[in-house]
DSSP file (Angstrom, degrees, kcal/mol; ACC not computed):
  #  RESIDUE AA STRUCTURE BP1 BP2  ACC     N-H-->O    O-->H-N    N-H-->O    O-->H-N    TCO  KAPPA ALPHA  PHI   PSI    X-CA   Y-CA   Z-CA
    1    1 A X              0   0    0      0, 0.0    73,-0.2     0, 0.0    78,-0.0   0.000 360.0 360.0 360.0 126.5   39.5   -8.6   56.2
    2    2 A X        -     0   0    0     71,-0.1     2,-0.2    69,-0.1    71,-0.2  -0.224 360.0-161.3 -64.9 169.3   35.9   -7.6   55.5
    3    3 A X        -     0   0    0     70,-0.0    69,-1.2     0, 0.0    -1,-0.0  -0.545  24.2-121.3-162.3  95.8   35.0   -7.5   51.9
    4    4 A X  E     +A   71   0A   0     67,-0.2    67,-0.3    -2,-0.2     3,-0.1   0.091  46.7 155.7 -10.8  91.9   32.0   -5.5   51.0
    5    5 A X  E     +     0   0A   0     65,-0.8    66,-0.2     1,-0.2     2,-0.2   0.343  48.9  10.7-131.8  32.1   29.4   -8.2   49.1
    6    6 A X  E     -A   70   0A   0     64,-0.8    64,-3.4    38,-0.1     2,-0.8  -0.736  38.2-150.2 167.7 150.5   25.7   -7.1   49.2
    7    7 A X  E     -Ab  69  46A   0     38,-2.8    40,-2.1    62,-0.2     2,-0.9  -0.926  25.1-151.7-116.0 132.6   23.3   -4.7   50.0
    8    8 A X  E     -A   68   0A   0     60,-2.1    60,-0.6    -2,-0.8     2,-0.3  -0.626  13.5-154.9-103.9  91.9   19.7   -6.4   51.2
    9    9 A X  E     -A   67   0A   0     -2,-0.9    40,-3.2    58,-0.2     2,-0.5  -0.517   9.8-137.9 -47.9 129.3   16.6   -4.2   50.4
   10   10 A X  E     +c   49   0A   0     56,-1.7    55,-1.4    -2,-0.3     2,-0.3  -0.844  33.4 170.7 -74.4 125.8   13.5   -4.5   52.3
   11   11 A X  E     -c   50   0A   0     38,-2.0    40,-2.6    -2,-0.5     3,-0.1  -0.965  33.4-148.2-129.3 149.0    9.9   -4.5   49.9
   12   12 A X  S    S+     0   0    0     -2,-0.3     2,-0.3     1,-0.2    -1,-0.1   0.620  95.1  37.3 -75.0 -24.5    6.5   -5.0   50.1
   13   13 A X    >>  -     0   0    0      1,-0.1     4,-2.7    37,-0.0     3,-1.1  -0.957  68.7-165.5-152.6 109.4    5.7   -6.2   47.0
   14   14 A X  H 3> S+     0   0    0      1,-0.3     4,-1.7    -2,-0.3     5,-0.4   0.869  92.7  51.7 -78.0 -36.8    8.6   -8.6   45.6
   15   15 A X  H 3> S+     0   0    0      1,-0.2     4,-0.8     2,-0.2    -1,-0.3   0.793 109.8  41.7 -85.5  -2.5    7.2   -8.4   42.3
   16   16 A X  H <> S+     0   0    0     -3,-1.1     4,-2.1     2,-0.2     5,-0.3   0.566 111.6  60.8 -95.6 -36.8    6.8   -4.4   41.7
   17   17 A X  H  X S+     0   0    0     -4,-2.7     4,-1.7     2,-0.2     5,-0.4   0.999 107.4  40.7 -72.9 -45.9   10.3   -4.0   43.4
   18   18 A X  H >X S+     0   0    0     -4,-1.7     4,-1.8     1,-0.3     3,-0.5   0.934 110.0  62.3 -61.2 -72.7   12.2   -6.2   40.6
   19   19 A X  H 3X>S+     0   0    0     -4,-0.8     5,-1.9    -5,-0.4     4,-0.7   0.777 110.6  34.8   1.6 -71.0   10.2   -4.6   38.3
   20   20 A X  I 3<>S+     0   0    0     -4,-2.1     5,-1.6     3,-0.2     6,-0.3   0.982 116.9  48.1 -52.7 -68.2   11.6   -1.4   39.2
   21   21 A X  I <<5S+     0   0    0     -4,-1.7     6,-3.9    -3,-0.5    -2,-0.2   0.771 124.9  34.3 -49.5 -33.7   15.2   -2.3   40.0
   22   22 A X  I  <5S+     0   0    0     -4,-1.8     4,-0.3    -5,-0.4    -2,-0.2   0.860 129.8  33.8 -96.7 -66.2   15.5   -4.5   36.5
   23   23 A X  I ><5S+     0   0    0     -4,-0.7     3,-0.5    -5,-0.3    -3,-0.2   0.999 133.0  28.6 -42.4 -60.8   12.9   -2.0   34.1
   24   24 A X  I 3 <S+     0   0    0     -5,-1.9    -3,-0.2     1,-0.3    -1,-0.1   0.801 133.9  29.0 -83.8 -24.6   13.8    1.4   35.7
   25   25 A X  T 3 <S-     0   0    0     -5,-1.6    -1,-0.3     2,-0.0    -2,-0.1  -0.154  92.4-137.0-121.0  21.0   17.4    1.0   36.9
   26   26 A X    <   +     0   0    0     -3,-0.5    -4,-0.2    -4,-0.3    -3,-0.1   0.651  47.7 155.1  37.9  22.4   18.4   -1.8   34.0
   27   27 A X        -     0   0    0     -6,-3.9     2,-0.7    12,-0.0    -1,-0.1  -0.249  51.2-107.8 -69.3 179.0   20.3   -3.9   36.8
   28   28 A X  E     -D   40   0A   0     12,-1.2    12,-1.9     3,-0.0     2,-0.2  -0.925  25.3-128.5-104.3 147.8   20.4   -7.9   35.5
   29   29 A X  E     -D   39   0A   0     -2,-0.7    10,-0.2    10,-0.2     3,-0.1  -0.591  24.1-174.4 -96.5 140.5   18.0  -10.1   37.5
   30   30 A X  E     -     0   0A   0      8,-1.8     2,-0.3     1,-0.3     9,-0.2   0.543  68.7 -33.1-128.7 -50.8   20.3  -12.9   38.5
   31   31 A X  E     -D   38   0A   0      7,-1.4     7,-1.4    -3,-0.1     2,-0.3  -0.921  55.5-151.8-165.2 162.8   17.1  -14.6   40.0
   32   32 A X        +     0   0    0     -2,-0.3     5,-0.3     5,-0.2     2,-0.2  -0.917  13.5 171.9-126.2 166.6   13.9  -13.9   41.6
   33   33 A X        -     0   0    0      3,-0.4    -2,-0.0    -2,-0.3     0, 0.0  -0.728  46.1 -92.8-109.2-178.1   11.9  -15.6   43.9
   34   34 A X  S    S+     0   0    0     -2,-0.2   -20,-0.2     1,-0.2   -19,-0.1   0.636 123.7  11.2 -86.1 -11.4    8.6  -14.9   46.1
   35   35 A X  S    S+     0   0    0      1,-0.3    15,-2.6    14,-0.1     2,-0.3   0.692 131.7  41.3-133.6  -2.3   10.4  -13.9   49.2
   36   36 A X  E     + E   0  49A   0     13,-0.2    -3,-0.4     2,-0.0    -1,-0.3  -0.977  61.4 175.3-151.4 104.9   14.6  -13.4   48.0
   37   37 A X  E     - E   0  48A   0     11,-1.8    11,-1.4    -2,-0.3     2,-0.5  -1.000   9.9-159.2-123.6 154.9   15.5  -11.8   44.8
   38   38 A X  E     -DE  31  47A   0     -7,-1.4    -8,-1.8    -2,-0.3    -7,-1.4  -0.910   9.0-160.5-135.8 137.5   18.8  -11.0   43.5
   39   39 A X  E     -DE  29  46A   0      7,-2.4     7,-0.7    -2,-0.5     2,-0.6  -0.738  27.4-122.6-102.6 148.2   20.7   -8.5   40.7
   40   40 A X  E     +DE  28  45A   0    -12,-1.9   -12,-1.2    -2,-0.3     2,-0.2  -0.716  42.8 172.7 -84.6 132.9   24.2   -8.9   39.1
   41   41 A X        -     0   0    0     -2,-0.6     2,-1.0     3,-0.6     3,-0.2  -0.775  50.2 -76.3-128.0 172.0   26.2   -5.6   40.0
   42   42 A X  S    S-     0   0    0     -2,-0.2     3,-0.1     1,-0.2    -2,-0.0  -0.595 108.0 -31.9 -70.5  94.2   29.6   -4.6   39.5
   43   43 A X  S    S+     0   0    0     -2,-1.0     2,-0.4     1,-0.1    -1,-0.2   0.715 127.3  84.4  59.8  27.9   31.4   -6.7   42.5
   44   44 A X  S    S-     0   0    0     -3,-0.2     2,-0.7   -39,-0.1    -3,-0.6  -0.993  74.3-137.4-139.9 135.9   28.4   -6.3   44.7
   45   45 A X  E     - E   0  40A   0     -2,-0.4   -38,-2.8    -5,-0.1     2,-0.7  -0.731  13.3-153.8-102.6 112.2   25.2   -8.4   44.9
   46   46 A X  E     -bE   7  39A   0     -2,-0.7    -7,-2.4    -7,-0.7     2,-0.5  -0.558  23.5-173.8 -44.6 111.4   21.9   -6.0   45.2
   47   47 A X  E     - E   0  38A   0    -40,-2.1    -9,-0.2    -2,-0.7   -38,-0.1  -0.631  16.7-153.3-114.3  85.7   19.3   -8.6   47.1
   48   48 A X  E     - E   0  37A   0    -11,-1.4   -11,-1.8    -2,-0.5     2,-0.5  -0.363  13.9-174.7 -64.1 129.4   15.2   -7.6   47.8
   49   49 A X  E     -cE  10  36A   0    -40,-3.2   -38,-2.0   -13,-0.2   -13,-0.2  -0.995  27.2-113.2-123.4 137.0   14.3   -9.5   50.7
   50   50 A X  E     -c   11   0A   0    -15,-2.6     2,-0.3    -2,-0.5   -38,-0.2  -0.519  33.2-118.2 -76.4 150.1   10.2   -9.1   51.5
   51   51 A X        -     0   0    0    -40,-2.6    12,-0.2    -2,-0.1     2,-0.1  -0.433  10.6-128.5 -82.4 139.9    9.3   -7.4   54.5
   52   52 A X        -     0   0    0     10,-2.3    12,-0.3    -2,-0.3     3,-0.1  -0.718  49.8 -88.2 -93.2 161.5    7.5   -8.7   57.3
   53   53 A X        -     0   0    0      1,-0.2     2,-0.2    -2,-0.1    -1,-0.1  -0.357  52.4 -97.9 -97.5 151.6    4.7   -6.5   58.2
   54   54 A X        -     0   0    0      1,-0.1    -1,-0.2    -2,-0.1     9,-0.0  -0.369  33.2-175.9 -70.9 126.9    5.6   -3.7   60.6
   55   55 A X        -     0   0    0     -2,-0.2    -1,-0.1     2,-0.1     3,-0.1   0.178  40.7-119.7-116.2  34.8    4.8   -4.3   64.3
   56   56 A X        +     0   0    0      1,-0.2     2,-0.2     4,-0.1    -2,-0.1   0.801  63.0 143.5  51.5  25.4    5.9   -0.8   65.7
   57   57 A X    >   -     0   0    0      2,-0.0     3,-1.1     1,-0.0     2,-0.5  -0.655  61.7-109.9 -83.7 152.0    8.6   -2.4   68.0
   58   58 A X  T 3  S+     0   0    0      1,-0.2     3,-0.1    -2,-0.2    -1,-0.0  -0.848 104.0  35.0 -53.5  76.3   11.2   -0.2   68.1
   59   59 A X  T 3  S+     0   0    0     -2,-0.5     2,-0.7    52,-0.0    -1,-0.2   0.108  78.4 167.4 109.6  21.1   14.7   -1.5   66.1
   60   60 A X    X   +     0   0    0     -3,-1.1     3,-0.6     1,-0.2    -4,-0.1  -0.604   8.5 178.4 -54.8 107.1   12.1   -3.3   63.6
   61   61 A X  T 3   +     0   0    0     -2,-0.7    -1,-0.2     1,-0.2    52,-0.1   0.142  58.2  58.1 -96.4  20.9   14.7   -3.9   61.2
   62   62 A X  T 3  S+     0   0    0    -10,-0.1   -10,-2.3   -11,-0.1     2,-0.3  -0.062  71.8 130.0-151.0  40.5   13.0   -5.7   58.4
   63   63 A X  S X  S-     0   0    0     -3,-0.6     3,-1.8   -12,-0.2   -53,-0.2  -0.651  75.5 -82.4 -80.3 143.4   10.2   -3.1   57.3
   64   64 A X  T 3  S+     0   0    0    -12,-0.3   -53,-0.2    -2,-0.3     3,-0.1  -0.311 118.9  43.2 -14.0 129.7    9.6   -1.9   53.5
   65   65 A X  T 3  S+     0   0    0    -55,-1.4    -1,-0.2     1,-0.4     2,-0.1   0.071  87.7 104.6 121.3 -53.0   12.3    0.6   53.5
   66   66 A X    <   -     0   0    0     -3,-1.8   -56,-1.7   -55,-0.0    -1,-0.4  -0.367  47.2-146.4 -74.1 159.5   15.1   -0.5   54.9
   67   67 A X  E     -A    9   0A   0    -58,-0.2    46,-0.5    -2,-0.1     2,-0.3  -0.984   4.1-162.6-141.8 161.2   18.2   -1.6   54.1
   68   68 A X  E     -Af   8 113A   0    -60,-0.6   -60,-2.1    -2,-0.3     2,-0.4  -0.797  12.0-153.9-107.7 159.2   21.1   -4.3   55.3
   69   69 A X  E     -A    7   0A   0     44,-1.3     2,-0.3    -2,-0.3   -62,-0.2  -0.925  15.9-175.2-113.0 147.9   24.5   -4.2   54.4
   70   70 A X  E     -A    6   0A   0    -64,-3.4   -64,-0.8    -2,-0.4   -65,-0.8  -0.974   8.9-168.5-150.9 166.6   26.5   -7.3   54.4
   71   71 A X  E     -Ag   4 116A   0     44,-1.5    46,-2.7    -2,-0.3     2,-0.8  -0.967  20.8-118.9-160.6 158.4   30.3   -8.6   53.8
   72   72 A X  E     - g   0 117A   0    -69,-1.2     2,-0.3    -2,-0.3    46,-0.2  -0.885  22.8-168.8-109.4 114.3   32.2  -11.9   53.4
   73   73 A X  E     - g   0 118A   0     44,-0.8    46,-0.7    -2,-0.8     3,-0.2  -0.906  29.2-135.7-110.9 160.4   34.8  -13.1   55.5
   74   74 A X  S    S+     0   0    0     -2,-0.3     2,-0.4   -73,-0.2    -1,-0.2   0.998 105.6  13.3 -56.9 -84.2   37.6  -16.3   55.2
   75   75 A X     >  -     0   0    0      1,-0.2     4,-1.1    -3,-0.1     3,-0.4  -0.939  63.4-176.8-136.8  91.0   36.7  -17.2   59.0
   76   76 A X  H  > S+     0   0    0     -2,-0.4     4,-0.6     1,-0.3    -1,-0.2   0.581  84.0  65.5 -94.0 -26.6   33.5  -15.7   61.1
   77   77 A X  H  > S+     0   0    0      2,-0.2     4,-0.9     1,-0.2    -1,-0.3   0.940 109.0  36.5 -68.0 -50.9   34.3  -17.4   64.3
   78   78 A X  H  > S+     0   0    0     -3,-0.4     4,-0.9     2,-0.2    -2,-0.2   0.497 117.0  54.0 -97.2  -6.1   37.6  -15.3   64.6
   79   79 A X  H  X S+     0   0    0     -4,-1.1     4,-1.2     2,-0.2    -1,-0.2   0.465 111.9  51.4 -65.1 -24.8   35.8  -11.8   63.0
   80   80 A X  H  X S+     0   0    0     -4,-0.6     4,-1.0    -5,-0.3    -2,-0.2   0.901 104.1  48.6 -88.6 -21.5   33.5  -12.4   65.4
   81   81 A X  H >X S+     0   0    0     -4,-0.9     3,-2.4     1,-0.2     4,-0.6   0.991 113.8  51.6 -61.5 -67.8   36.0  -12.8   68.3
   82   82 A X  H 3< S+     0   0    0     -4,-0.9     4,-0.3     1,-0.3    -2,-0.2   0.475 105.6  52.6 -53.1 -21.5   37.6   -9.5   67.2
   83   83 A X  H 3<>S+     0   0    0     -4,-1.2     5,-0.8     2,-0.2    -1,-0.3   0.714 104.5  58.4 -79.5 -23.3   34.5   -7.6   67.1
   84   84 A X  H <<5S+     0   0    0     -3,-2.4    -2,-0.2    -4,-1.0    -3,-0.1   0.408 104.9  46.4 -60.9 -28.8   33.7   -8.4   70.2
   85   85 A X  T  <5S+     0   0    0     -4,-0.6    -1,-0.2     1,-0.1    -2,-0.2   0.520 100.9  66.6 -82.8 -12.8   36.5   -7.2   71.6
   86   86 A X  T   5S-     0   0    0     -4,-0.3    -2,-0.2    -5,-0.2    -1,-0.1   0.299 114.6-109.8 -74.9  -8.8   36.1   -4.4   69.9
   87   87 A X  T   5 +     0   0    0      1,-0.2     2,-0.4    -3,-0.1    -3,-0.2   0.735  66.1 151.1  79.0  20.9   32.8   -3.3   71.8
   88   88 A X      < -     0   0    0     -5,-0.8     2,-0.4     1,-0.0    -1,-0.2  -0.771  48.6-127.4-107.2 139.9   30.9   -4.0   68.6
   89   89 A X        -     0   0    0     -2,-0.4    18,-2.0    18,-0.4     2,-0.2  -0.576  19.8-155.7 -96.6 123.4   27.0   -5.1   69.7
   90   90 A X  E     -H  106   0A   0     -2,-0.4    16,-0.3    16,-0.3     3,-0.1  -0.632  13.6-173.8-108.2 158.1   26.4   -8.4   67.8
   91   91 A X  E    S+     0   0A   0     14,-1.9     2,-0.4    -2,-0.2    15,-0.2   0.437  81.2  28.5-133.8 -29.4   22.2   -8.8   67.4
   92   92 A X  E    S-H  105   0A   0     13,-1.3    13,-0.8     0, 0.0    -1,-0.1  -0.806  83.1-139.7-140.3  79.7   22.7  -12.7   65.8
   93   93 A X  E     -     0   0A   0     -2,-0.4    12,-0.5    11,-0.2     2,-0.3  -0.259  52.5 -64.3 -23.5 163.8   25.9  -15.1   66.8
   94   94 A X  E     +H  104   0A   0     10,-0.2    10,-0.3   -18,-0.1     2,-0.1  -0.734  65.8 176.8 -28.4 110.0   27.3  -16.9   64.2
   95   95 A X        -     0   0    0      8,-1.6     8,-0.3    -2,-0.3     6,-0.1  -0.735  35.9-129.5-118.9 112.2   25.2  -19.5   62.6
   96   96 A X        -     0   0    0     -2,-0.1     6,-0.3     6,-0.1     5,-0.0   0.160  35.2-152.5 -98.8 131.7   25.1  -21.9   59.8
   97   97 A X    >   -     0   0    0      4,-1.5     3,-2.2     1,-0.1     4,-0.2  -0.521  34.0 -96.1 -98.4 165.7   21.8  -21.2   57.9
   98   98 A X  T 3  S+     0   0    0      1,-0.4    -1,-0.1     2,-0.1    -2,-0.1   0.486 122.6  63.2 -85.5   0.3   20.0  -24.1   56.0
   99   99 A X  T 3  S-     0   0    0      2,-0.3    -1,-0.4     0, 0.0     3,-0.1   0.712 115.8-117.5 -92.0  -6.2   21.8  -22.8   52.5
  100  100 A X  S <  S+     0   0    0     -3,-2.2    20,-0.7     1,-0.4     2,-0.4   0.319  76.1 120.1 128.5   5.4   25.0  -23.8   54.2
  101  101 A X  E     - I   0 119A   0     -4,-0.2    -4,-1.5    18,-0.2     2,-0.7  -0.928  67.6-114.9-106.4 140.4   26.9  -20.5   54.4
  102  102 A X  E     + I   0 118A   0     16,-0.6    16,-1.7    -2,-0.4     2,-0.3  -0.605  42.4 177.5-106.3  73.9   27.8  -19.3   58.1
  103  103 A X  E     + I   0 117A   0     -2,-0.7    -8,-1.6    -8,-0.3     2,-0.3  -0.633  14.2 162.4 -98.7 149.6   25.9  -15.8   59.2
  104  104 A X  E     -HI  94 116A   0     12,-1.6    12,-2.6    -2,-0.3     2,-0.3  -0.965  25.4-133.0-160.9 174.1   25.7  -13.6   62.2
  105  105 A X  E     -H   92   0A   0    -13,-0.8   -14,-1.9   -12,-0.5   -13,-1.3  -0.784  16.7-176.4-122.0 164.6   24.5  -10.0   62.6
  106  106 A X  E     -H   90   0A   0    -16,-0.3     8,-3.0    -2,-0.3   -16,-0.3  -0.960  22.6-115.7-166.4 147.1   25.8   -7.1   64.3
  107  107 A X  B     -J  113   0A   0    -18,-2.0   -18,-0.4    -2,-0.3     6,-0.2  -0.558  11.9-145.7-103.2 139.2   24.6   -3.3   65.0
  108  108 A X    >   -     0   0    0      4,-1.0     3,-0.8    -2,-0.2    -1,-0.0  -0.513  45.7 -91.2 -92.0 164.4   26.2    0.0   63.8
  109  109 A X  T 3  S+     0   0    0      1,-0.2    -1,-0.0    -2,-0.2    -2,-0.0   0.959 129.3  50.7 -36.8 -63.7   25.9    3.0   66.5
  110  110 A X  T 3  S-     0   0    0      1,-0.1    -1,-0.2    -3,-0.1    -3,-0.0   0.435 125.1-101.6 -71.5   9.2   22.7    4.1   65.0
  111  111 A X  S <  S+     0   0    0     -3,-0.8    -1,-0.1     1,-0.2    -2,-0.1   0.420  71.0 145.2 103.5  -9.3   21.1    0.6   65.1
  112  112 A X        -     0   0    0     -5,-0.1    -4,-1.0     1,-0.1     2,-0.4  -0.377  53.4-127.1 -68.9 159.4   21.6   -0.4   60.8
  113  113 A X  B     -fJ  68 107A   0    -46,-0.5   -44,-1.3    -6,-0.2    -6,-0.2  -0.751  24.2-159.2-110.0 144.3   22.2   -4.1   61.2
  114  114 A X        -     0   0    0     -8,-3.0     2,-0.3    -2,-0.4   -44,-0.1  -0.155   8.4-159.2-103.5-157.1   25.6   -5.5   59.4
  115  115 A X        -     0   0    0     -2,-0.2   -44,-1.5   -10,-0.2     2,-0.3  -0.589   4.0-162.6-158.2 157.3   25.7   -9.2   58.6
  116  116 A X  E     -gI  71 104A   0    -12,-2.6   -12,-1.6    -2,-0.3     2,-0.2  -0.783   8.4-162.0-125.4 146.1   28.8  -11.1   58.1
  117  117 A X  E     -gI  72 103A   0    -46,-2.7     2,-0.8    -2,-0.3   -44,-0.8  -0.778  19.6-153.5-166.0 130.9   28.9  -14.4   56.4
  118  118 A X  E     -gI  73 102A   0    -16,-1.7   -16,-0.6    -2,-0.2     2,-0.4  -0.636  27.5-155.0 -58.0  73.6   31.3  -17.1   56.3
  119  119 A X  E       I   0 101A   0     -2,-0.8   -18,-0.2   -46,-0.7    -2,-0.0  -0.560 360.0 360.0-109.2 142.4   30.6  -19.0   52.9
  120  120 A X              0   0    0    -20,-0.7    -1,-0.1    -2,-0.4   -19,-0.1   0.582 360.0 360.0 -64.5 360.0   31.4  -22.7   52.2
């Protein structure tokens, strides 16, 4: 079962976009860093991730501007079988990234990129 837990913003400028999100929209800053910051929401985590600068490939997913969606599963090896069977276009296997939780990424029709993640 999927379970809706974050939305990832793309920014250019890490430190005008918290600014914004925390001044203008009152969310609670949970933490920031120079390239990952994150707000406490009601059963959802808001994230700004900085954008790497645009190189005019087509499916650049990680301009200013964009956004990810992302969800928590129990067991990513066997959501990932099942999506797969499903026809659903995976972009990123499953892999366990150096904070220790378990990601891989996967394409809606129109190209928005999902990511799933397994966390210890």
């Amino acid at each position: 079962m999927l379970k809706f837990s974050n939305a990832i913003v793309f920014v250019s400028n890490m430190d005008r976009s918290v600014a914004f999100y925390r001044d203008a929209l009152g969310l609670k800053l949970r933490f920031q860093s120079e390239h990952w910051s994150e707000f406490d929401t009601p059963g959802v985590t808001l994230a700004l991730h900085l954008a790497q600068p645009a190189s005019g490939a087509d499916g650049d997913k990680t301009v200013a501007g964009r956004c990810e969606i992302g969800f928590d599963v129990p067991d990513l090896d066997a959501c990932h079988r099942e999506l797969l069977a499903k026809g659903v276009r995976c972009i990123r296997a499953p892999k366990v990234e150096d904070f220790g939780a378990k990601l891989a990424h996967y394409s809606d029709p129109d190209g928005l990129t999902i990511t799933i993640c397994e966390r210890k």
